[in-house]
Structures are given as structure tokens and as C-alpha cells.
The first five atom37 places (N, CA, C, CB, O) and aatype in JSON, in Angstrom:
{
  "aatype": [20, 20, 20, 20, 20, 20, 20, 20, 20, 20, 20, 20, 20, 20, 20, 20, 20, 20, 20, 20, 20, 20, 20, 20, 20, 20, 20, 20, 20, 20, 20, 20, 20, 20, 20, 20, 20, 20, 20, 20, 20, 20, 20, 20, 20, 20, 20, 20, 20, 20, 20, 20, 20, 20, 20, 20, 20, 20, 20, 20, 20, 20, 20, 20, 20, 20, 20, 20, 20, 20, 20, 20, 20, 20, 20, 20, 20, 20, 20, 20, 20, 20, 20, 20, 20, 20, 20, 20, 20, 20, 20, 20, 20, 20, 20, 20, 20, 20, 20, 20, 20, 20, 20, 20, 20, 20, 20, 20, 20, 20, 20, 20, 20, 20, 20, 20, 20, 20, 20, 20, 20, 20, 20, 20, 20, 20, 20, 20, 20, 20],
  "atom_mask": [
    [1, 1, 1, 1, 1],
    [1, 1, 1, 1, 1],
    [1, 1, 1, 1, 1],
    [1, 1, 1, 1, 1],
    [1, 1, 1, 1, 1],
    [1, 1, 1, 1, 1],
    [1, 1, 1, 1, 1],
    [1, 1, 1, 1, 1],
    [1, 1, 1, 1, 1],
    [1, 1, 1, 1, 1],
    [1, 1, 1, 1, 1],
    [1, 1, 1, 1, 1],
    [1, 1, 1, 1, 1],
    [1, 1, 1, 1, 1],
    [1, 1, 1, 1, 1],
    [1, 1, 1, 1, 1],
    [1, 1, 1, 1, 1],
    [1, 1, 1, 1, 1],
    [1, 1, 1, 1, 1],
    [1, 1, 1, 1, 1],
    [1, 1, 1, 1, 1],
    [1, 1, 1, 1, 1],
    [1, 1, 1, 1, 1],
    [1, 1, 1, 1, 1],
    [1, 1, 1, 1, 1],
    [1, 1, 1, 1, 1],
    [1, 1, 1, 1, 1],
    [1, 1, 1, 1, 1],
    [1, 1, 1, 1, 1],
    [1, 1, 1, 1, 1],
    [1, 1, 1, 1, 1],
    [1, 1, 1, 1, 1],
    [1, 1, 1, 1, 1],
    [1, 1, 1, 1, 1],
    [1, 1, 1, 1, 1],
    [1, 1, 1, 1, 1],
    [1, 1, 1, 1, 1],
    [1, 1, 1, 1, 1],
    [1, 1, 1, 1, 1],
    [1, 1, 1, 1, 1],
    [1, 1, 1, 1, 1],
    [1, 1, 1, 1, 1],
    [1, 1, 1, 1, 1],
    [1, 1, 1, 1, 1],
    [1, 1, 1, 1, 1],
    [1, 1, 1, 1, 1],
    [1, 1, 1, 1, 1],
    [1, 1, 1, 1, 1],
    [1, 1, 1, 1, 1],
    [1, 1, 1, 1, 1],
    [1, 1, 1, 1, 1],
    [1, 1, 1, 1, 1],
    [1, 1, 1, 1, 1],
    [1, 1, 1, 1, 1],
    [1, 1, 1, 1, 1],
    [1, 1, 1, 1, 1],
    [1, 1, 1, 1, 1],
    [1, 1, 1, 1, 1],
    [1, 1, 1, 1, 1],
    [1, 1, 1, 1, 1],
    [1, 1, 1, 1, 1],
    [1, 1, 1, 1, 1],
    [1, 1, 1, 1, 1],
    [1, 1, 1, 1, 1],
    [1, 1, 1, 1, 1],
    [1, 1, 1, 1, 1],
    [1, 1, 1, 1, 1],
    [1, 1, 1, 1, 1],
    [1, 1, 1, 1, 1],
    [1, 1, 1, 1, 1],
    [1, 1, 1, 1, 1],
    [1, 1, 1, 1, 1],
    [1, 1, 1, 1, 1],
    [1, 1, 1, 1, 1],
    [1, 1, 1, 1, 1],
    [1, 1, 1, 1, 1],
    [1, 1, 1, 1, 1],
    [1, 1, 1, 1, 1],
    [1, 1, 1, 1, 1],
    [1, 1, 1, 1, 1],
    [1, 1, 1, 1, 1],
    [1, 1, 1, 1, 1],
    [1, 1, 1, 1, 1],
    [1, 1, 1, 1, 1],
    [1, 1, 1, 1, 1],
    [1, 1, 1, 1, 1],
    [1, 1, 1, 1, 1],
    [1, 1, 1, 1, 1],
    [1, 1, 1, 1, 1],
    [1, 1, 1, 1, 1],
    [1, 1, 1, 1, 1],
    [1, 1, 1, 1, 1],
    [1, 1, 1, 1, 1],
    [1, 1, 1, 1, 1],
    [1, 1, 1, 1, 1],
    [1, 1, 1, 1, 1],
    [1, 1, 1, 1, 1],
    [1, 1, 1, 1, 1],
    [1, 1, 1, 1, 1],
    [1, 1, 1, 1, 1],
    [1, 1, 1, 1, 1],
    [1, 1, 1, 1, 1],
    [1, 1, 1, 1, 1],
    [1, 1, 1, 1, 1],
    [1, 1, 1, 1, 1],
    [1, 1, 1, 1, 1],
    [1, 1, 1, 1, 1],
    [1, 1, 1, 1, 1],
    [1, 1, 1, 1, 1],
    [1, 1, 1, 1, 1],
    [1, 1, 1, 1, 1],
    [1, 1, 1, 1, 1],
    [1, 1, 1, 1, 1],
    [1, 1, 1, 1, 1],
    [1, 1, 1, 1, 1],
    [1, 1, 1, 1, 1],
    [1, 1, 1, 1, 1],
    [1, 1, 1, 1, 1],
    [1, 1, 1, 1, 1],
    [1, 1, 1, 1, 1],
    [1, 1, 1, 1, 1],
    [1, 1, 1, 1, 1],
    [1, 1, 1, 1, 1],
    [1, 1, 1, 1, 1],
    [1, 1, 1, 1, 1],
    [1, 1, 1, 1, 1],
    [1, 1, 1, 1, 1],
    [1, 1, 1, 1, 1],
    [1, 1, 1, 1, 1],
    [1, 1, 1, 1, 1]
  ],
  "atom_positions": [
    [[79.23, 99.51, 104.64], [79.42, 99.67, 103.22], [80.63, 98.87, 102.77], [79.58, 101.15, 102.85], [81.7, 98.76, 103.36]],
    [[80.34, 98.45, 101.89], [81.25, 97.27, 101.48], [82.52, 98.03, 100.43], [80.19, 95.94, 100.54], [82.15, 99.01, 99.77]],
    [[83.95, 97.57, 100.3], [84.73, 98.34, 99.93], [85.23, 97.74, 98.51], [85.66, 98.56, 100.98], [85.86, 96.7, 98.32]],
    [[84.63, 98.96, 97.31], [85.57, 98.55, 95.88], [86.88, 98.24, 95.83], [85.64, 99.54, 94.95], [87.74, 99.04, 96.17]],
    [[87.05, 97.39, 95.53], [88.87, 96.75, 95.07], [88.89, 97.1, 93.63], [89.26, 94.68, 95.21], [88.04, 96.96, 92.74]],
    [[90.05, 97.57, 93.64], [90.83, 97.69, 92.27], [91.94, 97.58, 92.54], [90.74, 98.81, 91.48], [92.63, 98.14, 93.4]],
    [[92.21, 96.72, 91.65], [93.7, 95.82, 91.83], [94.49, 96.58, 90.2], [93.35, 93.41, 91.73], [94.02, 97.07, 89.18]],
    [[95.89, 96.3, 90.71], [96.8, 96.54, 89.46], [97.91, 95.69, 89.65], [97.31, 98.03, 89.25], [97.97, 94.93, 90.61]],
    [[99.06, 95.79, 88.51], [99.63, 94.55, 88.93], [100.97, 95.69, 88.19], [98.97, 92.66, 88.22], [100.89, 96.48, 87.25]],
    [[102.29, 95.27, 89.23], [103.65, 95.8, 88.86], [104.42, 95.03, 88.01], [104.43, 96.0, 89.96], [105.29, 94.3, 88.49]],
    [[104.18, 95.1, 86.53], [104.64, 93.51, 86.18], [106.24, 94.07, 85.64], [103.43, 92.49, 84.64], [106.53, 94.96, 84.84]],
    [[107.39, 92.86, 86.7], [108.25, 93.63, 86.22], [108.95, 92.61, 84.7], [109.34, 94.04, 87.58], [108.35, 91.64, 84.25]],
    [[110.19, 93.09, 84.17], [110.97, 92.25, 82.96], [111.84, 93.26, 82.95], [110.21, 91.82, 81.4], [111.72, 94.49, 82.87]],
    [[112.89, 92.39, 83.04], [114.66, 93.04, 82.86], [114.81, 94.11, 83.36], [115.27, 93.38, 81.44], [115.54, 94.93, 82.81]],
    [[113.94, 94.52, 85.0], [114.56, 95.16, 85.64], [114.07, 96.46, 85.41], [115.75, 94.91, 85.48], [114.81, 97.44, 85.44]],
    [[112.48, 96.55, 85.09], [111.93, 97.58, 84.15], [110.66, 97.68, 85.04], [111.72, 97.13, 82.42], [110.8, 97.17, 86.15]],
    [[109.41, 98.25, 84.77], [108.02, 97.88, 85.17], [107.58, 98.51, 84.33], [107.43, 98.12, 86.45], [108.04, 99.49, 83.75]],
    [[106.12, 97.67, 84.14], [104.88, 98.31, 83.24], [104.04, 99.17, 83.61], [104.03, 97.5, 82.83], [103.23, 98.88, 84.49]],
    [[104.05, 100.55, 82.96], [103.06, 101.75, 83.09], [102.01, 101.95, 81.66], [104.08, 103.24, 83.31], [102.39, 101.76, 80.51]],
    [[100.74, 102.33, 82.02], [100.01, 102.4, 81.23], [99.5, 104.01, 81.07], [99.14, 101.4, 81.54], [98.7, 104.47, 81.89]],
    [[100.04, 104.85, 79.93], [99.13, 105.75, 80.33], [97.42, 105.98, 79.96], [99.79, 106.72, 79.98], [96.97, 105.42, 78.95]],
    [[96.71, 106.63, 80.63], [95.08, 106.85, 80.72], [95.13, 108.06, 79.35], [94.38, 107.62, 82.67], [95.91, 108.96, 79.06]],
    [[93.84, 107.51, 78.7], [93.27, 108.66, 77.71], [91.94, 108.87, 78.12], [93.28, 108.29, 76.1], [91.36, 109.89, 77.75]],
    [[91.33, 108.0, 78.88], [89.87, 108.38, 79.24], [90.06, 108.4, 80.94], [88.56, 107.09, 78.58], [91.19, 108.21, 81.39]],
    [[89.17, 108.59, 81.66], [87.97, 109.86, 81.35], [89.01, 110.86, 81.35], [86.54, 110.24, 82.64], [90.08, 110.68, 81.93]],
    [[88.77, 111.72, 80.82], [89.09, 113.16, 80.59], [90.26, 113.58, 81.75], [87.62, 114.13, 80.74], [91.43, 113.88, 81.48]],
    [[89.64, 113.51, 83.17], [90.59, 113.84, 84.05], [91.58, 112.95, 84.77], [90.0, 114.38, 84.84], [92.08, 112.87, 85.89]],
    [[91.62, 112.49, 83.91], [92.53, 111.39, 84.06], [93.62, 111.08, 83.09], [91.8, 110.31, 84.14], [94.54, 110.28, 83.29]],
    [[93.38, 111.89, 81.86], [94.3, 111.64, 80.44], [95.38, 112.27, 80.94], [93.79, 112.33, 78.88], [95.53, 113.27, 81.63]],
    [[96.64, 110.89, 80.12], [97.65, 111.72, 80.48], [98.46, 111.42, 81.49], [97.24, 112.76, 80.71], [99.67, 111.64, 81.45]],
    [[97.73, 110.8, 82.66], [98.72, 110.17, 83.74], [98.87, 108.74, 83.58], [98.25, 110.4, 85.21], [98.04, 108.11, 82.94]],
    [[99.79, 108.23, 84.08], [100.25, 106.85, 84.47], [99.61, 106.12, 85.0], [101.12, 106.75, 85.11], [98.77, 106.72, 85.68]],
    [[99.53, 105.0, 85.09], [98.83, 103.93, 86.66], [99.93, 102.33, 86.14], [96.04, 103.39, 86.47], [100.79, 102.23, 85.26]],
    [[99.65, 101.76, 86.69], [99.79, 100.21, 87.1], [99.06, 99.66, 86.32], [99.42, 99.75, 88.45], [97.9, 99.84, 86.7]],
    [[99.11, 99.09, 85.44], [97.29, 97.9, 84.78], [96.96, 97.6, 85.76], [97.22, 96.22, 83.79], [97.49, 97.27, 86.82]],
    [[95.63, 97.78, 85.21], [94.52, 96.55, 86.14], [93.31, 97.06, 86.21], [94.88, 96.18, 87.83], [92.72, 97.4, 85.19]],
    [[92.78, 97.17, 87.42], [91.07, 97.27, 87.49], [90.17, 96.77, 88.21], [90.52, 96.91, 86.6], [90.38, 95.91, 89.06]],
    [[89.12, 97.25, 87.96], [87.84, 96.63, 89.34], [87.72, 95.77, 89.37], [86.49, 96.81, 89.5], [87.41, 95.26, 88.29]],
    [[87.85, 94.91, 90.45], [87.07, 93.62, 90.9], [85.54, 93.1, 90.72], [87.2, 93.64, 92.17], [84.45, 93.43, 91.2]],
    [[85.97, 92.2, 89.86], [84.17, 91.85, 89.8], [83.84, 90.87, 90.46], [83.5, 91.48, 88.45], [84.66, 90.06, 90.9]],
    [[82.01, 90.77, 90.69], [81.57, 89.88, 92.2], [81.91, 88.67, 91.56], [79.75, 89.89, 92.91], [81.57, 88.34, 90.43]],
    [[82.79, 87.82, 92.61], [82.75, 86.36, 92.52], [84.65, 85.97, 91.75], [81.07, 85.86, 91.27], [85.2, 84.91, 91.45]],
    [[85.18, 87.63, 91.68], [86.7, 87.27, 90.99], [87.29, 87.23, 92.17], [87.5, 88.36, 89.87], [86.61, 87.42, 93.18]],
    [[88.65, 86.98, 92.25], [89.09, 86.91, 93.45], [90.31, 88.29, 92.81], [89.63, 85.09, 94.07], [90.06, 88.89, 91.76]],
    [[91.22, 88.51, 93.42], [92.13, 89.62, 92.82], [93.13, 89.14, 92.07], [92.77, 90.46, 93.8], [93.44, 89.75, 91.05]],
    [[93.66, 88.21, 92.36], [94.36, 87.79, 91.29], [93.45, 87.67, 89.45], [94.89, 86.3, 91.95], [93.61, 88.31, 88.42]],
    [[92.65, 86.66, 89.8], [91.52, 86.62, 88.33], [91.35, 87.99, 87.81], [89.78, 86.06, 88.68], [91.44, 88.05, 86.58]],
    [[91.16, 89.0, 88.37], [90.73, 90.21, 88.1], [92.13, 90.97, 87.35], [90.15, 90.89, 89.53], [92.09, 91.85, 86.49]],
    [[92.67, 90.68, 87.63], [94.59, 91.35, 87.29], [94.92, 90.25, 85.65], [96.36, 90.56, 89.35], [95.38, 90.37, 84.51]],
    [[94.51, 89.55, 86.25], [94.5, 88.61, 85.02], [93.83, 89.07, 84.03], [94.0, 87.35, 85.22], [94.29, 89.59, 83.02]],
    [[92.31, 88.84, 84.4], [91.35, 89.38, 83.21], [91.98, 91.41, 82.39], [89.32, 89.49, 84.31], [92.19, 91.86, 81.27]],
    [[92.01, 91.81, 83.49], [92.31, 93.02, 83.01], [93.58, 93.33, 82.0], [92.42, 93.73, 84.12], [93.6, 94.03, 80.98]],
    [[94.53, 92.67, 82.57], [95.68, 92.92, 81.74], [95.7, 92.17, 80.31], [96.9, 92.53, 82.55], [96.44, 92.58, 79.42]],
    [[94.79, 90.97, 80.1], [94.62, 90.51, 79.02], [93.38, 90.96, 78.06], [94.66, 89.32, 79.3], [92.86, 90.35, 77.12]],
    [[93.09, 92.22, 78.59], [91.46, 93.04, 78.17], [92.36, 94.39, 77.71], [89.93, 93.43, 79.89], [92.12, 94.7, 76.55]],
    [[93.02, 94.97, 78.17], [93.55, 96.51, 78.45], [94.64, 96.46, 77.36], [94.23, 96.92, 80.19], [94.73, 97.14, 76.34]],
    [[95.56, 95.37, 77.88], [97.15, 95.8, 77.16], [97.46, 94.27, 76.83], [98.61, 96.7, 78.41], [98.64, 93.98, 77.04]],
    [[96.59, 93.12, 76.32], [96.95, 92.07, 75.63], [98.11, 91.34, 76.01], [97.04, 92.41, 74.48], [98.95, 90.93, 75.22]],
    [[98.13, 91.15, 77.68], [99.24, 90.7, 77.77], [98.73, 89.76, 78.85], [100.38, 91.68, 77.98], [97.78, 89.95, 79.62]],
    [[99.88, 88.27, 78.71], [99.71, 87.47, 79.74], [100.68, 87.52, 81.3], [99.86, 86.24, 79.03], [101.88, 87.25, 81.21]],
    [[100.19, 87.83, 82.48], [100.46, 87.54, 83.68], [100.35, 86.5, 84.15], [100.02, 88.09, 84.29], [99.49, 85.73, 83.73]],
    [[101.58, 86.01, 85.68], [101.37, 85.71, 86.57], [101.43, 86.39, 87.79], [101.79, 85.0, 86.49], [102.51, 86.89, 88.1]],
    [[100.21, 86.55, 88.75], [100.02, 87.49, 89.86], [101.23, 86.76, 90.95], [98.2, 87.51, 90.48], [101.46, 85.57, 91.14]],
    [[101.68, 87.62, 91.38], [102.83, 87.38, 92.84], [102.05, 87.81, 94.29], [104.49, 88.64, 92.72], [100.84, 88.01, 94.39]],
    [[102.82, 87.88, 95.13], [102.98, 88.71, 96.44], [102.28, 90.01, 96.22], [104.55, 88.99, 96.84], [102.53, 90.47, 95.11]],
    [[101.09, 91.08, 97.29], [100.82, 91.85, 97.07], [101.9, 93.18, 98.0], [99.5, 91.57, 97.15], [102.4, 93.01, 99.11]],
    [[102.04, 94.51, 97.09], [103.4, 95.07, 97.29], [102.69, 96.06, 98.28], [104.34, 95.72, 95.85], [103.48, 96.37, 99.17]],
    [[101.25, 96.76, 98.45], [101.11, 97.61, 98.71], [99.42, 98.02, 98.5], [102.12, 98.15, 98.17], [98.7, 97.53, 97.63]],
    [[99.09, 98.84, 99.32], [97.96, 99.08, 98.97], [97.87, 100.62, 99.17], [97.03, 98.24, 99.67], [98.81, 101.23, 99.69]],
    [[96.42, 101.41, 98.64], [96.55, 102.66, 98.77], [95.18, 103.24, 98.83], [97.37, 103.17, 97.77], [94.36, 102.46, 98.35]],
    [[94.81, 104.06, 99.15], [93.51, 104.53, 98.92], [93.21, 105.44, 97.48], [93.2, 105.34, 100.17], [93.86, 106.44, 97.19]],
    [[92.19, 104.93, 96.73], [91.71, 106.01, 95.73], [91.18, 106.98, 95.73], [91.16, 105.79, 95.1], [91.57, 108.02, 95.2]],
    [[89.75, 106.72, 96.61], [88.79, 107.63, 97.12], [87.86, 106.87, 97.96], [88.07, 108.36, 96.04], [87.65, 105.68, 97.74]],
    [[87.13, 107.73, 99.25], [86.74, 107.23, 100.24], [85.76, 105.72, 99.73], [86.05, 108.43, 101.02], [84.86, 106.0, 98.94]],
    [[85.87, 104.25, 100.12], [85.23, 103.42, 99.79], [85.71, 102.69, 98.9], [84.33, 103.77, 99.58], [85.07, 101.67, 98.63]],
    [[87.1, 103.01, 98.11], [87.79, 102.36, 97.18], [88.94, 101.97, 97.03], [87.71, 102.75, 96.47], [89.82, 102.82, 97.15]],
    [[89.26, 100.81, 96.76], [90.88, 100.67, 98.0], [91.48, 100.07, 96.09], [90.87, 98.69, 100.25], [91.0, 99.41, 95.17]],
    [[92.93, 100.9, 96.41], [94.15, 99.88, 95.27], [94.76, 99.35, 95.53], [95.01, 100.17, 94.5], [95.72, 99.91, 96.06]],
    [[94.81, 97.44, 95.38], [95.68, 97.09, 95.85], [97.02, 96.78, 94.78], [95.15, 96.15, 96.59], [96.63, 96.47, 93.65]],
    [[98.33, 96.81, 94.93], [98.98, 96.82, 94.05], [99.74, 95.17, 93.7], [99.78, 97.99, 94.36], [100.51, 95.23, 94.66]],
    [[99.95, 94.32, 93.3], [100.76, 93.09, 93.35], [102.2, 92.89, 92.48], [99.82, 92.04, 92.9], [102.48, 93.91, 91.85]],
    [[102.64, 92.39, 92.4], [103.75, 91.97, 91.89], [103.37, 90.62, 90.74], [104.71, 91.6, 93.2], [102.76, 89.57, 90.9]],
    [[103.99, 91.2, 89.63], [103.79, 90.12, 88.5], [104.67, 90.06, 87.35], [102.52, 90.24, 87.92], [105.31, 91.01, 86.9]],
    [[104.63, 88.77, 86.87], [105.67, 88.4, 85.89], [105.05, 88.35, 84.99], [106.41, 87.32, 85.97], [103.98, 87.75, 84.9]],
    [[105.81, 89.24, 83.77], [104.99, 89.03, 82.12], [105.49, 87.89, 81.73], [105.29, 90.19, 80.78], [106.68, 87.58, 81.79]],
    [[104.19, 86.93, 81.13], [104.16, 85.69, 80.53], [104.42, 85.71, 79.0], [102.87, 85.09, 80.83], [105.29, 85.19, 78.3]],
    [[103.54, 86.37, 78.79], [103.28, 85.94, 77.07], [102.96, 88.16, 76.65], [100.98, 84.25, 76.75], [102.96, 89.14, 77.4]],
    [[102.78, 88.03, 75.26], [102.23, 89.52, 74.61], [102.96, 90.56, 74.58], [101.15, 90.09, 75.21], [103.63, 91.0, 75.52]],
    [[102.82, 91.14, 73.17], [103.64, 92.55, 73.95], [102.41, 93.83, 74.16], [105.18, 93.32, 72.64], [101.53, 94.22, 73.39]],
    [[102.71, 94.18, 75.24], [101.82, 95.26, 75.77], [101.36, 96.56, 74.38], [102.83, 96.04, 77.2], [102.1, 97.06, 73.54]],
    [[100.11, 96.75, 74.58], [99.36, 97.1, 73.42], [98.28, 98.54, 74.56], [98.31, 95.3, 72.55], [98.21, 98.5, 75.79]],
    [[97.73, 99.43, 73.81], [97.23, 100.2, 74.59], [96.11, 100.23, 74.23], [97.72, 101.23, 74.74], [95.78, 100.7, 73.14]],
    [[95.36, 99.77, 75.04], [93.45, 99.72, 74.65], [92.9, 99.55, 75.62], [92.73, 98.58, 73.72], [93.44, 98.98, 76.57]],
    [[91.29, 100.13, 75.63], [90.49, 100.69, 76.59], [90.83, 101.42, 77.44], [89.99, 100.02, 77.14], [91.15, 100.91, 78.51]],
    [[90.88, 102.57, 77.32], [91.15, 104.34, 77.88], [92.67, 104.0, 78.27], [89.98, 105.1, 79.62], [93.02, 104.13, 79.44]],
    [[93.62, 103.56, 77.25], [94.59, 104.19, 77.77], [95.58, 104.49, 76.11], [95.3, 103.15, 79.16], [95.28, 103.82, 75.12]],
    [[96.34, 105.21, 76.07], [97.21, 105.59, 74.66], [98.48, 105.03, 74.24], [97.57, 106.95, 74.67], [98.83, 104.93, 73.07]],
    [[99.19, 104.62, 75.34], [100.57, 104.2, 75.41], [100.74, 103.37, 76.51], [101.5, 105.28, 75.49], [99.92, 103.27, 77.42]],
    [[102.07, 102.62, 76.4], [102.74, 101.9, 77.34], [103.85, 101.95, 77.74], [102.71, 101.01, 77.18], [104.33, 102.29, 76.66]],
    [[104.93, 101.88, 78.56], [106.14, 102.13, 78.55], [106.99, 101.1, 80.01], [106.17, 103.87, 78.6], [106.53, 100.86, 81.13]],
    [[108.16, 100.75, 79.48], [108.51, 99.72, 80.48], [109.65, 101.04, 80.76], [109.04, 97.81, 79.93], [110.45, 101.63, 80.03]],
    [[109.12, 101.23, 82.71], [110.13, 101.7, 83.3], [111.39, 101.67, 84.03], [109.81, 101.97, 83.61], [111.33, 100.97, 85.04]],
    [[112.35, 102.14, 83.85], [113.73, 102.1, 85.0], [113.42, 102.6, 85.97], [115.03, 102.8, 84.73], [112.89, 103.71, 85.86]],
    [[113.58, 102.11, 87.15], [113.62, 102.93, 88.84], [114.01, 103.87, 88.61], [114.45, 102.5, 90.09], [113.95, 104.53, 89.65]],
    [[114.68, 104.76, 87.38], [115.32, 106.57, 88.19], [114.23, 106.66, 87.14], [117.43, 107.68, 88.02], [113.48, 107.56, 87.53]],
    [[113.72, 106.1, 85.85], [112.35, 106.65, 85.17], [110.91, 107.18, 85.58], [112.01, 105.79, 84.51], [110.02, 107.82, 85.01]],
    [[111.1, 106.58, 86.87], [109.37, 106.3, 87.22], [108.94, 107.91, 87.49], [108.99, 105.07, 88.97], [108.0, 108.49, 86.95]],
    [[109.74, 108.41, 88.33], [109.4, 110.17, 88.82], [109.15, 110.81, 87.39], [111.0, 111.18, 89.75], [108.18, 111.53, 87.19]],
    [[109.85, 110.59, 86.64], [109.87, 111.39, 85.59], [108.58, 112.01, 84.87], [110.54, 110.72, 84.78], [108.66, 113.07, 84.25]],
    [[107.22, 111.16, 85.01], [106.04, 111.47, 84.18], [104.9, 111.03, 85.54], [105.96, 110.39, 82.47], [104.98, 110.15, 86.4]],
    [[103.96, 111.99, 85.3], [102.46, 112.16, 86.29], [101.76, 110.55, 86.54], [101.05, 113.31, 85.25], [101.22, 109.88, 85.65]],
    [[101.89, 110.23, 87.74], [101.35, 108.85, 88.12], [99.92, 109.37, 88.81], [102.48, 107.9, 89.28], [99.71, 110.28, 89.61]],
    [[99.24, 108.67, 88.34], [97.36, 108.68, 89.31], [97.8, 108.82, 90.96], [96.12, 106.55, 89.12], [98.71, 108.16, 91.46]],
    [[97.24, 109.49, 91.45], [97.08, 109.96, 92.61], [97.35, 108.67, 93.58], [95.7, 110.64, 92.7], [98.08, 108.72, 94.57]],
    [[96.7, 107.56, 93.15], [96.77, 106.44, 94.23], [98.06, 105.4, 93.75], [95.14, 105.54, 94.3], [98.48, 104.59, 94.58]],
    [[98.59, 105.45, 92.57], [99.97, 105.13, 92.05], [101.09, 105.21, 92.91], [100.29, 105.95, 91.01], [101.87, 104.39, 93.41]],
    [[100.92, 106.58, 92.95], [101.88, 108.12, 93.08], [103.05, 107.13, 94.82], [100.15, 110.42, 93.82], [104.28, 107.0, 94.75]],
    [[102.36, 106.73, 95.82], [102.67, 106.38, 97.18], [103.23, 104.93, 97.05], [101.37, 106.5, 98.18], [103.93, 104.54, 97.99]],
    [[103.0, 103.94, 95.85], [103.22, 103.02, 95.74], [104.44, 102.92, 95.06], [102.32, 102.53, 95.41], [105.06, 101.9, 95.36]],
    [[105.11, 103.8, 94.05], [106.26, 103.82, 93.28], [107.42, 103.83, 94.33], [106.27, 105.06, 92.27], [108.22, 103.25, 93.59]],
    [[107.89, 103.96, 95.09], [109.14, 103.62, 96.21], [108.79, 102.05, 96.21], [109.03, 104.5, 98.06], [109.61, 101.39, 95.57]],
    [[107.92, 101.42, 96.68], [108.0, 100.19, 96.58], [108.23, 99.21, 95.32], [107.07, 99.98, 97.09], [108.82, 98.13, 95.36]],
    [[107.74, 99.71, 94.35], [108.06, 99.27, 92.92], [109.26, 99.54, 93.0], [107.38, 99.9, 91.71], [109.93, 98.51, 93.12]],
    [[110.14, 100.92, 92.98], [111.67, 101.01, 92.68], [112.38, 100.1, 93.31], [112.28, 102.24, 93.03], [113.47, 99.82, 92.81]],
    [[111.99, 99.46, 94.46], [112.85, 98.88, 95.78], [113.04, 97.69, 94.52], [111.89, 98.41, 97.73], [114.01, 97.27, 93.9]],
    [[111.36, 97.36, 94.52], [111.48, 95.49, 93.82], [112.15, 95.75, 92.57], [109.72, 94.47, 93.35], [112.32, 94.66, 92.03]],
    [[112.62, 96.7, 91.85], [113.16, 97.13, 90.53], [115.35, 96.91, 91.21], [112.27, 99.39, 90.03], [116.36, 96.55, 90.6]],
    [[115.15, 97.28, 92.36], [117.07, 97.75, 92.68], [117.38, 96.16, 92.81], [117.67, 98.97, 94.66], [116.59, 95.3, 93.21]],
    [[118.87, 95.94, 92.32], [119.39, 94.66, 91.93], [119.54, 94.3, 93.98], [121.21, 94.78, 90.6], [119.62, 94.91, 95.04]],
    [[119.49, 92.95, 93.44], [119.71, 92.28, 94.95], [120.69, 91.96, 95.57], [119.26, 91.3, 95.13], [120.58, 91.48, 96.69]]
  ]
}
């Protein structure tokens, strides 16, 4: 059985990262995630991070280094990447309500998606000054 990718992308700016919160489906309203989204046949993951973030929250990326990966549910893998906002300011559309650029001591503060949730230590790391 072949394994769903859903990719999201950590896009950071001034030391912040982008969270999207979910209004759809239902059990899902309300929490946090990463942008991004399913892989479609013939995208590669970067294209897909691309397409999504300029579909979802009107904003332009460049995909980086991937930070992490996680499981969603059996057969469905998240992978997470690292990315620089290009162009747009983040806008909230298609199932989600809001946006919010986070600080590393921010991120705990509000309910991240289950497969998020293991990946935020690594986001804070790439967030702490060098």
C-alpha cells in the first residue's frame, strides 16, 4: 500500500513561524497545524507546499531542508520543511479561520493537530538565535 504524503511547510520571518488555525472538518476546528497539504500524483513535495500555501493562506514560499516527519494516521505520513516567506500576507481560507506568526515560548500556548504537536521542538530549535 502506497503511503499519503502531506507536506507542510515551517515558514519562518523575524524569528516567528506560521500557524494556521483549522475551521473544518469539525474535529479538527480550532487547532493549529503548519500550512500545507496532500500531495498530488505527479507533484513532487516541494510543488505541493507551494501550491498549497498559495491556495490556503495566499502566500508566496520558498521550500528549504526537510525538518521532520511524523505520522498522521496509519498510511499517512507529515512531512514537515523549512521555508522562507516570499511575497503575501497570510490570509485564512479553505477550512481554516486565522493565522498567527509564532515566538518559540508562543507555540505551547494553543492546541496543535496531533501530528504538529512532535514536530514543534524542532521548529523552536530553528526559531532560537544562532
Amino acid at each position: 500500500m502506497a503511503v499519503q504524503v502531506v507536506v507542510a511547510a515551517a515558514v519562518l520571518r523575524d524569528g516567528r513561524v506560521l500557524g494556521a488555525r483549522r475551521s473544518a472538518p469539525a474535529e479538527l476546528a480550532g487547532q493549529w497545524e503548519f500550512p500545507g497539504g496532500k500531495v498530488e500524483k505527479g507533484e513532487s513535495d516541494a510543488e505541493a507546499l507551494v501550491r498549497e500555501c498559495r491556495e490556503e493562506l495566499t502566500i508566496e514560499i520558498a521550500v528549504g531542508k526537510l525538518v521532520g516527519t511524523s505520522v498522521i494516521s496509519p498510511g499517512t505520513e507529515l512531512r514537515l520543511y523549512l521555508a522562507e516567506h516570499l511575497l503575501g500576507f497570510p490570509e485564512a481560507k479553505q477550512d481554516h479561520d486565522a493565522t498567527q506568526w509564532f515566538l518559540p515560548a508562543e507555540l505551547a500556548a494553543v492546541p496543535w493537530l496531533a501530528a504538529d504537536e512532535p514536530l514543534l521542538p524542532r521548529v523552536a530549535a530553528l526559531l532560537a538565535p544562532q
